[in-house]
C-alpha angles and dihedrals in degrees: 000000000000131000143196112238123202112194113205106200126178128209126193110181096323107091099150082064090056097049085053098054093047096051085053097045090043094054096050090042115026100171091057123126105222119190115204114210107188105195080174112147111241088249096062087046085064095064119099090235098061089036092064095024093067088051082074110061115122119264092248088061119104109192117208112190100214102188088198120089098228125111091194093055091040094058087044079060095052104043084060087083093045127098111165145323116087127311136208122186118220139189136206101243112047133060130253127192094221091190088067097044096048088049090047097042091056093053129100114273150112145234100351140353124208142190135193117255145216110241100193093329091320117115107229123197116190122188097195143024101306094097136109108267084225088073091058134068123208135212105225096225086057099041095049086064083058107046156118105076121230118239094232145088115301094005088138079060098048090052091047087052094054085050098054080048094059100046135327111258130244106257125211129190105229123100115247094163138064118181137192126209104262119116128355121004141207134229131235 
């Protein structure tokens, strides 16, 4: 069964990253919808590299300029536009193998699917919801029941929370997500 994936991805002052990720996002699933949240100060937006970076991106790319710093409120923003299929959720600074996460979008499943992660070269597996929300991916109709996100720290955990709650997810082996050491970080 095939299913339409949107993929929500947030910048903050790293839009050549972006861009990267959603090349990469945009050749393994063509038919993807990709929303572009650009929490970017004003300043930043000044500077020639944003300005033609931002002329790439890729036709099924809507950009929303969100003038507040917040990723949570930033994917609220996003989620707005969607209206099924499945979802994933990106960031600017990490790396995502899209081939994975387009295999495992199309399979049979419900509510919520999750992989294990790298978190600077070291494979996590997390059995519950501490886990980066980049590493899941979310059936709409599921994740509607969940939202909106709070606009607080660890929001991304307490939604996951509320998802592990529901029903467990269906888990899959591959690595979707690799993560670099910034923010907070998770534990083996």
């Amino acid at each position: 069964m095939k299913k339409h994936v949107t993929a929500v991805v947030v910048t903050y002052a790293m839009i050549d990253s972006a861009l990267n990720n959603i090349a990469k996002l945009a050749f393994a699933m063509p038919n993807a919808t990709i929303i572009l949240v650009d929490n970017s100060p004003e300043k930043y937006k000044q500077l020639s590299v944003y300005k033609n970076a931002v002329t790439r991106l890729p036709v099924q790319c809507t950009y929303i300029e969100n003038r507040k710093n917040s990723r949570f409120i930033a994917y609220n923003l996003a989620l707005q536009s969607i209206r099924g299929g499945r979802v994933v959720f990106r960031t600017d600074d990490d790396e995502f193998d899209e081939a994975i996460t387009a295999s495992i979008a199309k399979q049979e499943w419900n509510g919520f699917a999750t992989t294990p992660h790298k978190f600077n070269g070291t494979l996590q597996q997390a059995k519950d919801h501490r886990r980066p929300i980049e590493s899941c991916i979310f059936d709409y109709a599921f994740l509607q029941r969940l939202l909106p996100f709070k606009n607080e720290a660890s929001a991304d955990w307490q939604l996951l929370k509320h998802a592990y709650e529901a029903q467990r997810p269906k888990e899959y082996d591959d690595v979707i997500l690799y993560k670099h050491g910034h923010g907070r970080e998770i534990p083996a």
